[in-house]
C-alpha positions in Angstrom: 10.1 36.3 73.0 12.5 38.5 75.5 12.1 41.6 76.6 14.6 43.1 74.4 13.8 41.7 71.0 10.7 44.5 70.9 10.5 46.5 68.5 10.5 43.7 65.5 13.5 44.4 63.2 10.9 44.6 60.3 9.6 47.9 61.9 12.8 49.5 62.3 12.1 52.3 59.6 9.4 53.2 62.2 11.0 52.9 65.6 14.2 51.3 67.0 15.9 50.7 70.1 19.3 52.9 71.0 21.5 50.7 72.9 24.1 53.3 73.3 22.3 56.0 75.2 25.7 58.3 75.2 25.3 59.1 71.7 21.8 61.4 72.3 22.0 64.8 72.0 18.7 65.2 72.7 15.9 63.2 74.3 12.4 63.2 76.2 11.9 60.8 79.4 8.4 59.3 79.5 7.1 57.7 82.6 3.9 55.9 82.1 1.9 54.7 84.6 -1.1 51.7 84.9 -2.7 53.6 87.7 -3.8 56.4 84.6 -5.3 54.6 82.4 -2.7 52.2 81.1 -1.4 54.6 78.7 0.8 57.8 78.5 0.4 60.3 75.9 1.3 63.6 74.6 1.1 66.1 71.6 4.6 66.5 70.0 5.7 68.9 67.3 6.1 67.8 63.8 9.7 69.4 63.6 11.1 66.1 66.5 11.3 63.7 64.0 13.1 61.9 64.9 12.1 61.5 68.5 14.5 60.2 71.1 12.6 59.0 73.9 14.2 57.0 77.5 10.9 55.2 78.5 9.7 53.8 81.8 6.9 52.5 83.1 5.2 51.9 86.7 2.9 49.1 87.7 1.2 51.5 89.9 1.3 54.7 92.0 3.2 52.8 94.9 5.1 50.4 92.5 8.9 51.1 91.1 9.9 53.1 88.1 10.9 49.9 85.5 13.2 51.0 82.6 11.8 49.7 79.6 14.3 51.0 77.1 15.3 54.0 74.7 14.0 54.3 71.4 14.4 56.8 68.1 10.6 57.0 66.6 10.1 58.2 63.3 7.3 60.2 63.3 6.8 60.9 60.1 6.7 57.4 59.1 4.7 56.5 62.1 2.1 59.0 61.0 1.8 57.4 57.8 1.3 53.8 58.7 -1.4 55.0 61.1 0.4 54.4 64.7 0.3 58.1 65.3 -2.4 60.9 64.4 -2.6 64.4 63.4 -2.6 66.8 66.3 -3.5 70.4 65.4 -1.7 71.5 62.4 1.6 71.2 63.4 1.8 68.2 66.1 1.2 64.6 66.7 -0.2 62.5 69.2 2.0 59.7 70.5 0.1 57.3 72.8 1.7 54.3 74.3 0.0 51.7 76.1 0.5 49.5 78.5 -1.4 46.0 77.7 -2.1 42.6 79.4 0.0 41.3 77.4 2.4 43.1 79.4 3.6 44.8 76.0 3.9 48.2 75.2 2.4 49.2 72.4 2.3 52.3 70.0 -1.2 53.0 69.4 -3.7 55.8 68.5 -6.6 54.0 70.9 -7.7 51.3 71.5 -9.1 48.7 68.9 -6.6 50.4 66.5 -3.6 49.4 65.0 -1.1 49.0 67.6 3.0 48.3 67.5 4.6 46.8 70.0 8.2 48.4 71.2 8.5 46.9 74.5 7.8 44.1 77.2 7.5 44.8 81.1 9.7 42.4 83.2 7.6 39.6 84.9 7.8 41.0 88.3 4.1 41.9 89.0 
């Protein structure tokens, strides 16, 4: 599969990719990083939902920024399905991770459900 065929069109009512970036009112840039742990993640309020969310990632701490792609995540629905957890009574936890698959993957930890919204480029 390409790069840009993540996320699966069957999990669109969870998150999708925004091909016209203009549009946004509103968004969060992510920059995840292999050198921490192969994942990025942060508590976010249950009112952002949906979340808009320009994400990139980095190979390592000396490696370049790679743009992976902008997404609109519903929480809510991601909540329910398990790809997201409960953070405090009125936030969630989004993780993404990074895995050798070169995938990214929504995921509440390892060994756990896990969706795939993105593919690194082949230039290790």
């Amino acid at each position: 599969m390409s790069r840009g065929q993540y996320p699966l069109l069957q999990f669109k009512y969870l998150v999708s990719r925004i091909e016209q970036e203009s549009f946004l009112q509103r968004h969060r840039n992510w920059v995840g990083n292999d050198a921490t742990d192969h994942h990025y993640h942060i508590a976010i309020s249950c009112n952002e939902d949906p979340l808009y969310l320009r994400l990139f990632w980095k190979r390592g701490r000396q490696e370049p920024v790679e743009f992976v792609g902008t997404y609109e995540l519903h929480m809510t629905a991601l909540l329910s399905e398990g790809y997201i957890r409960k953070d405090g009574e009125d936030k969630v936890r989004l993780r993404i991770c990074h895995c050798s698959d070169d995938l990214l993957y929504i995921q509440t930890r390892s060994g756990k459900p896990a969706l795939a919204i993105g593919m690194l480029s082949g230039n290790k």
